[in-house]
SEFIZA-3560 file (N, C-alpha, C; in Angstrom, 3 decimals):
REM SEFIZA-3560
<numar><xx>90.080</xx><yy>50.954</yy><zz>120.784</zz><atom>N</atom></numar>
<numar><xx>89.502</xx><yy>50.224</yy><zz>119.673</zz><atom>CA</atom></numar>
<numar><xx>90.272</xx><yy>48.947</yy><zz>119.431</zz><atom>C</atom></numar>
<numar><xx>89.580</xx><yy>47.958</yy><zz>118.725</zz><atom>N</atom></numar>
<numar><xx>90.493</xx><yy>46.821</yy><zz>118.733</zz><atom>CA</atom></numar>
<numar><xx>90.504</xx><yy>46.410</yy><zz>117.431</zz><atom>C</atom></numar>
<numar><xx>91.868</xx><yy>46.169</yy><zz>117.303</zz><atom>N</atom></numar>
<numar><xx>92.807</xx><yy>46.114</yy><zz>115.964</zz><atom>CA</atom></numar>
<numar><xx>92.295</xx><yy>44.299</yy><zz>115.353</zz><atom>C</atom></numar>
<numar><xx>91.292</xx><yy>44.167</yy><zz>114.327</zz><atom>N</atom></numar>
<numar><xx>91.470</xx><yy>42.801</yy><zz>113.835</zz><atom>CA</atom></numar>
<numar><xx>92.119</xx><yy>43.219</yy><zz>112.296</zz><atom>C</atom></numar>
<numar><xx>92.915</xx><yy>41.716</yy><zz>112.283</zz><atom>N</atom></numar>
<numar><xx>94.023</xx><yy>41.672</yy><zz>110.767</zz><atom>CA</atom></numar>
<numar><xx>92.821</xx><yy>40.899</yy><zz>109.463</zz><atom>C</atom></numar>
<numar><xx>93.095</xx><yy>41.278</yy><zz>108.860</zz><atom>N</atom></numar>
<numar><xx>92.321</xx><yy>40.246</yy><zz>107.669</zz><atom>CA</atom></numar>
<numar><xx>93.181</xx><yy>38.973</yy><zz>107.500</zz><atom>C</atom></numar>
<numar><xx>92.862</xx><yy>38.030</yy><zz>106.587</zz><atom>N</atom></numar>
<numar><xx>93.867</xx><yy>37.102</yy><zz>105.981</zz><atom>CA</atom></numar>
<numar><xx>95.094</xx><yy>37.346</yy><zz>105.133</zz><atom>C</atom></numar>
<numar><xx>94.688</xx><yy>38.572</yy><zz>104.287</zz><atom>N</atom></numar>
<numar><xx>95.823</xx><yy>39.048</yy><zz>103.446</zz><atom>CA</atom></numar>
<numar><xx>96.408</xx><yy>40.384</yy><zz>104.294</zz><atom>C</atom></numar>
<numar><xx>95.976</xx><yy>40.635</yy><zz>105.176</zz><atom>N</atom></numar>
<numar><xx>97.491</xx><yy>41.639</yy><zz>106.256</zz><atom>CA</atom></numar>
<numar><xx>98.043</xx><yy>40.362</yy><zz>106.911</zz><atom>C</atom></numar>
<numar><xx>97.485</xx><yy>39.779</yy><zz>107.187</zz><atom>N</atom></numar>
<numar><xx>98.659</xx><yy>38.917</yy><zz>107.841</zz><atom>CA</atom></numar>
<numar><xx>99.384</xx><yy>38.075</yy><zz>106.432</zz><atom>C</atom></numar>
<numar><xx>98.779</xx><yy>37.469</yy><zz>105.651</zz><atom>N</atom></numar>
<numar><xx>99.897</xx><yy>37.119</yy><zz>104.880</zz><atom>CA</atom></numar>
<numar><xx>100.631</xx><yy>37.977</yy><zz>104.302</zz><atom>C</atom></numar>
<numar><xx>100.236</xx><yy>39.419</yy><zz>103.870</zz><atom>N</atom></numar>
<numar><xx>101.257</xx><yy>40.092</yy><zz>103.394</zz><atom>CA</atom></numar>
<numar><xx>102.187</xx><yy>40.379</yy><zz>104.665</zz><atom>C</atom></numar>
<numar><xx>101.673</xx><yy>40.681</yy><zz>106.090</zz><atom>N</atom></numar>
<numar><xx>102.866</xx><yy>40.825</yy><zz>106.725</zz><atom>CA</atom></numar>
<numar><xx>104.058</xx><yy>39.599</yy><zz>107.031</zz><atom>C</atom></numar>
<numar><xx>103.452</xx><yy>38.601</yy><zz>107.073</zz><atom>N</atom></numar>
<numar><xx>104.778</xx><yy>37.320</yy><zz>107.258</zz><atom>CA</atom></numar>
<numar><xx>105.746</xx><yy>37.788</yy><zz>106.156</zz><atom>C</atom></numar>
<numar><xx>105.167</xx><yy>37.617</yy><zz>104.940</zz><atom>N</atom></numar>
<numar><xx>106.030</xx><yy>37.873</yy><zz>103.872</zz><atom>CA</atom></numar>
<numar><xx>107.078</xx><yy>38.595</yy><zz>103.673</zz><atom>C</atom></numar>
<numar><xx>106.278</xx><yy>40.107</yy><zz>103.999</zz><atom>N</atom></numar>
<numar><xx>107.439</xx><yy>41.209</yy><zz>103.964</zz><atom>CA</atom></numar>
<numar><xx>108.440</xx><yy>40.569</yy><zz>105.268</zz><atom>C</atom></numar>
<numar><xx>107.620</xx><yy>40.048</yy><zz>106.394</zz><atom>N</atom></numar>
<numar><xx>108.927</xx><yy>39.858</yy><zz>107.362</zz><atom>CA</atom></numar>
<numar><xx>110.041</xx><yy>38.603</yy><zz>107.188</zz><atom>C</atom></numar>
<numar><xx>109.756</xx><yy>37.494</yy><zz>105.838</zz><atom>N</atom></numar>
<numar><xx>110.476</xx><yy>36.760</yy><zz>105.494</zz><atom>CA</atom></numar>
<numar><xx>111.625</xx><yy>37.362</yy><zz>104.378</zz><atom>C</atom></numar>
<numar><xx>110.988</xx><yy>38.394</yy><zz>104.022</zz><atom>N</atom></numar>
<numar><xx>112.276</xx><yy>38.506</yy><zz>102.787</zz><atom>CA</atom></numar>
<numar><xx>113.243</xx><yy>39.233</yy><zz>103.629</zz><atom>C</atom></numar>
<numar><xx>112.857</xx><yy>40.563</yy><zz>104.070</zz><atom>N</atom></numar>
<numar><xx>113.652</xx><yy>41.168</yy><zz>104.805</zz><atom>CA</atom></numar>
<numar><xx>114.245</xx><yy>40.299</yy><zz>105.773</zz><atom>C</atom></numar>
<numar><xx>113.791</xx><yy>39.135</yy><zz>106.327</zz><atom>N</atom></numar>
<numar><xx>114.687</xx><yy>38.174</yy><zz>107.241</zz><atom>CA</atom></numar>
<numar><xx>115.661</xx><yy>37.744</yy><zz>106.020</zz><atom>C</atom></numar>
<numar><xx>115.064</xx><yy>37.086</yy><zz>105.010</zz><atom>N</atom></numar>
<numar><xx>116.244</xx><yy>36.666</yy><zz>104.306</zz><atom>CA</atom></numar>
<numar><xx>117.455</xx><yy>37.493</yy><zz>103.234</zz><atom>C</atom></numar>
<numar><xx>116.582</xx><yy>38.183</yy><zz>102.489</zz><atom>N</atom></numar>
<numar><xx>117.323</xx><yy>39.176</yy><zz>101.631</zz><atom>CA</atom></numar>
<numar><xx>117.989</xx><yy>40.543</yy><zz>102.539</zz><atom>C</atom></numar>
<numar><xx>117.294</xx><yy>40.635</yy><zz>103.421</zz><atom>N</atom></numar>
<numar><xx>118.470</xx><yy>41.949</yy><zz>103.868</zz><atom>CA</atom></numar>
<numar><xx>118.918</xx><yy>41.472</yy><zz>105.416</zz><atom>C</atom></numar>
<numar><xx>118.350</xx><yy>41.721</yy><zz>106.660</zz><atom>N</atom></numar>
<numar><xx>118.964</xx><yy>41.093</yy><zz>107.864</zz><atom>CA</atom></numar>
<numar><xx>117.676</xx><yy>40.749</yy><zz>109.116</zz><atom>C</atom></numar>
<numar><xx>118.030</xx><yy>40.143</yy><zz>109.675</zz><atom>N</atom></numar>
<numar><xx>116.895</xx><yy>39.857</yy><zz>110.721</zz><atom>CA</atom></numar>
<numar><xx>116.492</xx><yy>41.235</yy><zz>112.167</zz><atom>C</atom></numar>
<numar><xx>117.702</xx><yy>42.097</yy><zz>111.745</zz><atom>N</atom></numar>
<numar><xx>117.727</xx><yy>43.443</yy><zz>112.206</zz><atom>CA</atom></numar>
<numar><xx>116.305</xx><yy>44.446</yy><zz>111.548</zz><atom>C</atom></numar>
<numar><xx>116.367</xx><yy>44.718</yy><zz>110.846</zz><atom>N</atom></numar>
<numar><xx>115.403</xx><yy>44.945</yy><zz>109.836</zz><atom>CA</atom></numar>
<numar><xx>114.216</xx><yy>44.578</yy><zz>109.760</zz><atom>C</atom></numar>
<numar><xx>113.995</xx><yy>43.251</yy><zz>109.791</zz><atom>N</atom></numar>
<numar><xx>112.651</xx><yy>42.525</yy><zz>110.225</zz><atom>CA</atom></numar>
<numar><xx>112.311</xx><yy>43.157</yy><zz>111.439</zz><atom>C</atom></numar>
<numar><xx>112.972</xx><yy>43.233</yy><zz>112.149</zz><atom>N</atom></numar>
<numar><xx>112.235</xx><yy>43.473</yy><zz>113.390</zz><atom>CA</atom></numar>
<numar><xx>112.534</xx><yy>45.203</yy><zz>113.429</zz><atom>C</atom></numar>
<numar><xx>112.791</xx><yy>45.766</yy><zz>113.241</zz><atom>N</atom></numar>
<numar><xx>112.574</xx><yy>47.100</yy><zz>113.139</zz><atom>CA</atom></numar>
<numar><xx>111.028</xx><yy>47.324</yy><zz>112.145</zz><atom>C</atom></numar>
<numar><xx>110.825</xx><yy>46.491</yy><zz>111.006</zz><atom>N</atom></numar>
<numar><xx>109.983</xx><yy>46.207</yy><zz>110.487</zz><atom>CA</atom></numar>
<numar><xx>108.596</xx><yy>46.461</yy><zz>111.403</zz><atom>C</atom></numar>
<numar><xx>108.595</xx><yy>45.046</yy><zz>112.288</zz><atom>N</atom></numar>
<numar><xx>107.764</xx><yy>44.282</yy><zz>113.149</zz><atom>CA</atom></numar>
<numar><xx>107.177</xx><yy>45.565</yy><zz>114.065</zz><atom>C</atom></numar>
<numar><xx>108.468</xx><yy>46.352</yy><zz>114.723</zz><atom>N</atom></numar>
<numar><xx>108.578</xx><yy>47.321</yy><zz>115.915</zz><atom>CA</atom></numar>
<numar><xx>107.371</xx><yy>48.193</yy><zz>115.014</zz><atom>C</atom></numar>
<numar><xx>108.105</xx><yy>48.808</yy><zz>113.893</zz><atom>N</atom></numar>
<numar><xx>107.313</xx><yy>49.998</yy><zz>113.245</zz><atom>CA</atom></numar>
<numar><xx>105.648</xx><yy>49.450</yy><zz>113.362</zz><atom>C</atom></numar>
<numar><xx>105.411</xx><yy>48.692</yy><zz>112.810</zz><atom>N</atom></numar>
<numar><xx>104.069</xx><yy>48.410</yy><zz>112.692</zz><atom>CA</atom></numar>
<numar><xx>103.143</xx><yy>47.739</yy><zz>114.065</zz><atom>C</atom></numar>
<numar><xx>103.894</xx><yy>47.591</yy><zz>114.589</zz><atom>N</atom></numar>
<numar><xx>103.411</xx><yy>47.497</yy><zz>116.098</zz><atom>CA</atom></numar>
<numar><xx>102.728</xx><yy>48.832</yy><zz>116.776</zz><atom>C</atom></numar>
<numar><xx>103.988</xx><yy>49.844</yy><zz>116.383</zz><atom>N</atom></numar>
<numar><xx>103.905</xx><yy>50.901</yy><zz>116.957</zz><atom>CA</atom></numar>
<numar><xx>102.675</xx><yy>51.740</yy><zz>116.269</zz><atom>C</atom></numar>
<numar><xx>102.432</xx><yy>51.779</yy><zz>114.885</zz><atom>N</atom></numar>
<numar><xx>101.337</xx><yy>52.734</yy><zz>113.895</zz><atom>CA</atom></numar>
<numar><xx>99.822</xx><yy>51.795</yy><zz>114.581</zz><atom>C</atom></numar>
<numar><xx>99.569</xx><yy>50.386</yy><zz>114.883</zz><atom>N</atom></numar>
<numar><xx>98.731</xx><yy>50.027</yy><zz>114.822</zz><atom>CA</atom></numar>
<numar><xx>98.380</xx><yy>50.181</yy><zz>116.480</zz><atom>C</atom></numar>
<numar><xx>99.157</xx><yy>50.437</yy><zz>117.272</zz><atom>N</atom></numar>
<numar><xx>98.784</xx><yy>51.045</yy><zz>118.985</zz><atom>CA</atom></numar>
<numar><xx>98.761</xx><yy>52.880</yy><zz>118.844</zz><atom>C</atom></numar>
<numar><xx>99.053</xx><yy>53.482</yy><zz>117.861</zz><atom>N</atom></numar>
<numar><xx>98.593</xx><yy>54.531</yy><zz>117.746</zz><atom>CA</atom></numar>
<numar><xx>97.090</xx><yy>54.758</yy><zz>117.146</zz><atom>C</atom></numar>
<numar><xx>96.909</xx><yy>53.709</yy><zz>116.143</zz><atom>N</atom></numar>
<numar><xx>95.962</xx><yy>53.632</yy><zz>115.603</zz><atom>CA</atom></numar>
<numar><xx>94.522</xx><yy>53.229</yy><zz>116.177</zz><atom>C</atom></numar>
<numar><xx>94.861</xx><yy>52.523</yy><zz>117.256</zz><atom>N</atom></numar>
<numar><xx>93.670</xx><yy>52.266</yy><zz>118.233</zz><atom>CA</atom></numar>
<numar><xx>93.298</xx><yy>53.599</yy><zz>119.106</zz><atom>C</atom></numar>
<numar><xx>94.214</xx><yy>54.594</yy><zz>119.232</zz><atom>N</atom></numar>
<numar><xx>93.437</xx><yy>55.508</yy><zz>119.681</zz><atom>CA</atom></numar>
<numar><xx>93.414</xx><yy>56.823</yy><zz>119.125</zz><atom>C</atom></numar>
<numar><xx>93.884</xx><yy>56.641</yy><zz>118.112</zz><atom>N</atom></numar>
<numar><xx>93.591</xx><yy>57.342</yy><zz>116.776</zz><atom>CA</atom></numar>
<numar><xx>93.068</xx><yy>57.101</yy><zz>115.852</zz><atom>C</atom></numar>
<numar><xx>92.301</xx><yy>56.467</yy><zz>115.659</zz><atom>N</atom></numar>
<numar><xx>91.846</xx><yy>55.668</yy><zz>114.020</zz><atom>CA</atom></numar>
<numar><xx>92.113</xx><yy>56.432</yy><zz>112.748</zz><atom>C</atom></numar>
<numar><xx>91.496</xx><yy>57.806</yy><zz>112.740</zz><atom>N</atom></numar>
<numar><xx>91.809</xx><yy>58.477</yy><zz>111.669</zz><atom>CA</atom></numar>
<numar><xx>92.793</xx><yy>59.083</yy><zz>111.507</zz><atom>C</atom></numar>
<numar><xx>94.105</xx><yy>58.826</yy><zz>111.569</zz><atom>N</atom></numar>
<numar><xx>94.935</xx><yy>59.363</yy><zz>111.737</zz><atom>CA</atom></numar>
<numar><xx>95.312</xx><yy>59.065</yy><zz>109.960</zz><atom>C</atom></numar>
<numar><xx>95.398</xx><yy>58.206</yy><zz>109.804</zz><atom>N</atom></numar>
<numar><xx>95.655</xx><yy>57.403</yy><zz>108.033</zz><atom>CA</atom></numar>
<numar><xx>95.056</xx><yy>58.541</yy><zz>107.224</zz><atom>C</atom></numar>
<numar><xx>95.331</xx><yy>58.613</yy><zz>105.699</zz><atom>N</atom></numar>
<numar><xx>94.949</xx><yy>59.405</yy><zz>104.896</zz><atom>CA</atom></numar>
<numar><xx>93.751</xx><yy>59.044</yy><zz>104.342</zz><atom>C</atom></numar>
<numar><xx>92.482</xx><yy>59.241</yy><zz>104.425</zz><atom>N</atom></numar>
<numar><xx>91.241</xx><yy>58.371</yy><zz>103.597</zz><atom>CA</atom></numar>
<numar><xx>91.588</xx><yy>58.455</yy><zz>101.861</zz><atom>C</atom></numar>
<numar><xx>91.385</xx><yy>57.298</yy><zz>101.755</zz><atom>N</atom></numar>
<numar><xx>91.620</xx><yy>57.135</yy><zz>99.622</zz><atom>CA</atom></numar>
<numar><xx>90.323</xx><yy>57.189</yy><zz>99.550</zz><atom>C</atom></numar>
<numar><xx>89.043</xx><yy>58.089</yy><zz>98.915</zz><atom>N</atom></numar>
<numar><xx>87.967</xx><yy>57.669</yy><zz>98.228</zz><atom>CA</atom></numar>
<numar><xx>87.804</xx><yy>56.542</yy><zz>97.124</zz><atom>C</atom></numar>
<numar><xx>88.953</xx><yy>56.549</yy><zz>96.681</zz><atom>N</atom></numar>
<numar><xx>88.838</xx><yy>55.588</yy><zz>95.201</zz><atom>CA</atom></numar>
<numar><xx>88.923</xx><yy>54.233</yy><zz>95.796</zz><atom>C</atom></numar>
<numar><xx>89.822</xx><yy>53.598</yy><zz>97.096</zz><atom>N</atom></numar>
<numar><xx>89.910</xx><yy>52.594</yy><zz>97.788</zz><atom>CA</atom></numar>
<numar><xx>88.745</xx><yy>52.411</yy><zz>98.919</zz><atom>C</atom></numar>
<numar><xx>88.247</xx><yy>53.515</yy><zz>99.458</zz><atom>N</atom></numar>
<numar><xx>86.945</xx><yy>53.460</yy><zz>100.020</zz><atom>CA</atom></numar>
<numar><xx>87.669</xx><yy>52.874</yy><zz>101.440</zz><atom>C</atom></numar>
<numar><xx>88.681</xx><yy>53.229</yy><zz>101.933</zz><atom>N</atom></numar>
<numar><xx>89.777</xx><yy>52.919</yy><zz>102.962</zz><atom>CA</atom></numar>
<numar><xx>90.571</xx><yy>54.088</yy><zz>103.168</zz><atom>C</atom></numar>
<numar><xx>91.507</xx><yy>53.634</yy><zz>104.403</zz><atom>N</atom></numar>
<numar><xx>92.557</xx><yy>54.460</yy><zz>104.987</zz><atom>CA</atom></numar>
<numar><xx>93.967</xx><yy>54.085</yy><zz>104.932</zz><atom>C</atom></numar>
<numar><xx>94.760</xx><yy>55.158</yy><zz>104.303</zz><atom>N</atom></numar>
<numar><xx>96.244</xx><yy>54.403</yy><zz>104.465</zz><atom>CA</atom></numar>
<numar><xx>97.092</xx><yy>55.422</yy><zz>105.776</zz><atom>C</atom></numar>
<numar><xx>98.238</xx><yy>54.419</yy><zz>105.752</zz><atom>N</atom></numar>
<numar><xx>99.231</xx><yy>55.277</yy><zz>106.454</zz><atom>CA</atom></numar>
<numar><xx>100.478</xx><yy>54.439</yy><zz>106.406</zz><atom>C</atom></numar>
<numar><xx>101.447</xx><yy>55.296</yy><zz>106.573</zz><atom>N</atom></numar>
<numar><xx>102.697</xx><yy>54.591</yy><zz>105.810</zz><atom>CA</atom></numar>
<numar><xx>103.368</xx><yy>54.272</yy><zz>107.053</zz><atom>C</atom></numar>
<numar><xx>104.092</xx><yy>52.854</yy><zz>106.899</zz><atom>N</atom></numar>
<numar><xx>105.149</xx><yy>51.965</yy><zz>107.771</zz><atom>CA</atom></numar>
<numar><xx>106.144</xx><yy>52.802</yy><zz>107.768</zz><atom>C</atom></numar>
<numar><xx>106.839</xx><yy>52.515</yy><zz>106.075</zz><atom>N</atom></numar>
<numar><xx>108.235</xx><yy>52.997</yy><zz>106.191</zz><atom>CA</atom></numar>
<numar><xx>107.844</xx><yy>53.899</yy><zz>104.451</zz><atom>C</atom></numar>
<numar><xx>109.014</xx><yy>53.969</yy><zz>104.380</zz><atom>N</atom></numar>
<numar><xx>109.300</xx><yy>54.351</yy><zz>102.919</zz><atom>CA</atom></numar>
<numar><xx>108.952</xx><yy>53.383</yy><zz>102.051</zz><atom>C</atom></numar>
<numar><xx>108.686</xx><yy>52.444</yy><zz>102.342</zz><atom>N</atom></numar>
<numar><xx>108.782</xx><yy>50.869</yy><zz>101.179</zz><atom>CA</atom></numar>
<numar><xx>107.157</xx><yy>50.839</yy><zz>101.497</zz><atom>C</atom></numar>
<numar><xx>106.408</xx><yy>50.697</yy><zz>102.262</zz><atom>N</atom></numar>
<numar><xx>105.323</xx><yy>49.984</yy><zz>102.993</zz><atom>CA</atom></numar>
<numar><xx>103.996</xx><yy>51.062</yy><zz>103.131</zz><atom>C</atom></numar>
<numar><xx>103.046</xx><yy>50.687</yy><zz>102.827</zz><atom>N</atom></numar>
<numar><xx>101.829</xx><yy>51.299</yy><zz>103.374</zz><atom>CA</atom></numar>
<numar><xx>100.868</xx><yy>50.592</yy><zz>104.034</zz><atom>C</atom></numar>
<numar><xx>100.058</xx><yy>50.553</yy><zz>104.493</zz><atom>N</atom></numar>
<numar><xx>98.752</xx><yy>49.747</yy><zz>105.759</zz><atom>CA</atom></numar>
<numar><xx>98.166</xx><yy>50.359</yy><zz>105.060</zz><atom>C</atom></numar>
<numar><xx>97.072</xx><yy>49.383</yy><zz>104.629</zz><atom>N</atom></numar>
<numar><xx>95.204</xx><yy>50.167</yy><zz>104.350</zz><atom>CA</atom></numar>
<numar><xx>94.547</xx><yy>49.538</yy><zz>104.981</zz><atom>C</atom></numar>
<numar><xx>93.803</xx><yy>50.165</yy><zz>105.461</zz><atom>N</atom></numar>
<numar><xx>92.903</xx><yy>49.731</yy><zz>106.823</zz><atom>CA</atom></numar>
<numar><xx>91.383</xx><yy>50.380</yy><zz>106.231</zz><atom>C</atom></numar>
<numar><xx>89.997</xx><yy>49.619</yy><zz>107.425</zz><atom>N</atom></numar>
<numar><xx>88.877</xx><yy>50.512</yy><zz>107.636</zz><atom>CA</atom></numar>
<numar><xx>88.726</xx><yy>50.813</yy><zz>109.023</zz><atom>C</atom></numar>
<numar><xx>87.537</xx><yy>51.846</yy><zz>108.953</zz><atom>N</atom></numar>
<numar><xx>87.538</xx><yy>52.134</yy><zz>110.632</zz><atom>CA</atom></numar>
<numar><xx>85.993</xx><yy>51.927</yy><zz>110.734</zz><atom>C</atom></numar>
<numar><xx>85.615</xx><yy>50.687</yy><zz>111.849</zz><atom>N</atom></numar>
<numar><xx>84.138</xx><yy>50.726</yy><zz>112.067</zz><atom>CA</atom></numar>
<numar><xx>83.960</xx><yy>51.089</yy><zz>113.122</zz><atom>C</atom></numar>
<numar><xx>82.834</xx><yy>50.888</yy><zz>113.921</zz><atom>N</atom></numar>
<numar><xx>82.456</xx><yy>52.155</yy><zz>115.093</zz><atom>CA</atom></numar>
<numar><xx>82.843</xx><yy>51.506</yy><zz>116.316</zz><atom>C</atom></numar>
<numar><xx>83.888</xx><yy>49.728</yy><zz>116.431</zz><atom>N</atom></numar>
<numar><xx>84.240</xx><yy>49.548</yy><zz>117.312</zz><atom>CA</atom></numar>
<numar><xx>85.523</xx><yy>49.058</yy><zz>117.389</zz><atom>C</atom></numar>
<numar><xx>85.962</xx><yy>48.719</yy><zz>115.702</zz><atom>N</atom></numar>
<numar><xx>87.224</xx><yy>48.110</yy><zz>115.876</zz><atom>CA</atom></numar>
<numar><xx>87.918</xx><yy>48.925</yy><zz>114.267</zz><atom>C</atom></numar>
<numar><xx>89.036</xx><yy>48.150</yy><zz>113.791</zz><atom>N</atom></numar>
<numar><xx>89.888</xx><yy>48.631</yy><zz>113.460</zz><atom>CA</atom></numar>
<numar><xx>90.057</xx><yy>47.439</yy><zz>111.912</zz><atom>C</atom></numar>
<numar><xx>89.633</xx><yy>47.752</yy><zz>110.468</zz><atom>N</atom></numar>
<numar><xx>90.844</xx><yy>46.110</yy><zz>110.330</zz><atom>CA</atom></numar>
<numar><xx>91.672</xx><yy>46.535</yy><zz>109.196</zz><atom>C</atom></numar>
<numar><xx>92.543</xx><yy>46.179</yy><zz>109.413</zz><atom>N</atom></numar>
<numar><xx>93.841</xx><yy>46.378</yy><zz>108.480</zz><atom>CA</atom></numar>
<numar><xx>93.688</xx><yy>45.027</yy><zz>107.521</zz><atom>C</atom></numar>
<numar><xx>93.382</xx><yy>46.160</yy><zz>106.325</zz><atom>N</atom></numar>
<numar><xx>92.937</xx><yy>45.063</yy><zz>104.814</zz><atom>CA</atom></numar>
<numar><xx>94.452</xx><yy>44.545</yy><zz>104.798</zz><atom>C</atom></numar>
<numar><xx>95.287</xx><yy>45.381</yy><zz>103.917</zz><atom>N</atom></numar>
<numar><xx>96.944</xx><yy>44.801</yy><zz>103.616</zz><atom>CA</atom></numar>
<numar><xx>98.015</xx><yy>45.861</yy><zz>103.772</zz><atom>C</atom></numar>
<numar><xx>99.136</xx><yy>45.359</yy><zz>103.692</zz><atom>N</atom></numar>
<numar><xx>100.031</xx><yy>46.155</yy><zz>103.587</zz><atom>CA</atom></numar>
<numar><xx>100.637</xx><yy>45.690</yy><zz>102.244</zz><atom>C</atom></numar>
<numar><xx>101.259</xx><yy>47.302</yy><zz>101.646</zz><atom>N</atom></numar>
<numar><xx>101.259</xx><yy>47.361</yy><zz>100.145</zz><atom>CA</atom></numar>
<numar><xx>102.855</xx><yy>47.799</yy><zz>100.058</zz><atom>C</atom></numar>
<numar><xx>104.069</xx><yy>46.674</yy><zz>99.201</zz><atom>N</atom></numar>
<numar><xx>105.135</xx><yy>47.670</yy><zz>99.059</zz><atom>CA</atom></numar>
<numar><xx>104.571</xx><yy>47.947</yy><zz>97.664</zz><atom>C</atom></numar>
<numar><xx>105.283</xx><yy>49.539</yy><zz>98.195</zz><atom>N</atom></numar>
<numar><xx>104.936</xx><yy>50.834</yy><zz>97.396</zz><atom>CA</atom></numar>
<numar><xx>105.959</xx><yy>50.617</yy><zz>96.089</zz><atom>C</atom></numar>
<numar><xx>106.598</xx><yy>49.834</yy><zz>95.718</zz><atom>N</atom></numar>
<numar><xx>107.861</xx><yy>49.969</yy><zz>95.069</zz><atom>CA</atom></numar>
<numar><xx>106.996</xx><yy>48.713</yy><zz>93.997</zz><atom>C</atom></numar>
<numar><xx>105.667</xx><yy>48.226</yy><zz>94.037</zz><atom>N</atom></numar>
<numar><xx>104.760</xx><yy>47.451</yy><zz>92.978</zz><atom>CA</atom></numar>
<numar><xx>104.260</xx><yy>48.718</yy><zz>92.357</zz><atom>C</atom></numar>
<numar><xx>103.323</xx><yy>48.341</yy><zz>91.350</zz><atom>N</atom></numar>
<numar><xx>102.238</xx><yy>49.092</yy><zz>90.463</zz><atom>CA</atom></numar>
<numar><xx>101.210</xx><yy>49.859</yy><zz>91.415</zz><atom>C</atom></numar>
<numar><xx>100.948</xx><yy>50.787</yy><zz>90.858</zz><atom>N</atom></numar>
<numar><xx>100.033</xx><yy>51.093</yy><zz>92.279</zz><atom>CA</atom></numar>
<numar><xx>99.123</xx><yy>50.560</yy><zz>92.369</zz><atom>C</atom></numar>
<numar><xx>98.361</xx><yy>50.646</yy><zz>93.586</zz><atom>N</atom></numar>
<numar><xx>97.336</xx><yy>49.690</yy><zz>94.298</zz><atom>CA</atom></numar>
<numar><xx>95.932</xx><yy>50.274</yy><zz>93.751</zz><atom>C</atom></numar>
<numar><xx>94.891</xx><yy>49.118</yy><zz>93.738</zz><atom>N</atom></numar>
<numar><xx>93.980</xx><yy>49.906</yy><zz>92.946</zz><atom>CA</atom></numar>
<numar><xx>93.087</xx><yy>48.802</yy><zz>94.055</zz><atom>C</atom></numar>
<numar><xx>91.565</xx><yy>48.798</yy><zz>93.690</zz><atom>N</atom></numar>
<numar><xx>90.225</xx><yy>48.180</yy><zz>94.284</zz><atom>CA</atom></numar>
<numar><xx>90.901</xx><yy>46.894</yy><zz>94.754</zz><atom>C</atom></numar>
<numar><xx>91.294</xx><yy>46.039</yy><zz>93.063</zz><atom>N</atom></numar>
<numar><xx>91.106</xx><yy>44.855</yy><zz>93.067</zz><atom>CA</atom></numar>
<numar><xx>92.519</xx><yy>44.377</yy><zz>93.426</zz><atom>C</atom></numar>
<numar><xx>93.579</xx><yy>44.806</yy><zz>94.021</zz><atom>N</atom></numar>
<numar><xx>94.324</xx><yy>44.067</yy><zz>94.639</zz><atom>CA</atom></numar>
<numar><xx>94.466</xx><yy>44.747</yy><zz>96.393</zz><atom>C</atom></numar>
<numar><xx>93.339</xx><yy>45.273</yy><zz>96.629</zz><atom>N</atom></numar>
<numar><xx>93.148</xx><yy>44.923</yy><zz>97.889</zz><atom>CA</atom></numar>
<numar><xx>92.402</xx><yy>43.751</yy><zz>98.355</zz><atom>C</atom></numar>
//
């Protein structure tokens, strides 16, 4: 299946990978980078592997401890709405 990003997964992912470049280490970022590399090549041949949210009408599955991916799954590809740190308010409709 093939993985397309929205506008806000990719801007939320630069982001998370700028702070963690700046506020903690560039080690990190890329362990970051690795992790989500790795969930989204599982995810192509797994799609449902994520937890379905009815209330989000999407799929999550978690990066790390800090991080979640919500994604949909259509009948040929893959798209990852955003990634959410979990350590905000929780995520509801309208800030996906």
């Amino acid at each position: 299946m093939e993985i397309i990003w929205s506008k806000k997964a990719k801007y939320n992912f630069d982001s998370i990978q700028n702070y963690l470049e700046h506020y903690w280490t560039p080690l990190i970022a890329k362990k970051f980078i690795k992790n989500v590399m790795h969930i989204t090549k599982i995810l192509e041949n797994n799609p449902q592997l994520g937890k379905y949210r009815p209330d989000l009408e999407c799929r999550e599955i978690l990066i790390s401890k800090q991080i979640t991916l919500y994604y949909e799954v259509e009948e040929n590809f893959i798209t990852l709405i955003a990634f959410w740190n979990n350590r905000q308010q929780p995520i509801d409709m309208f800030n996906l």
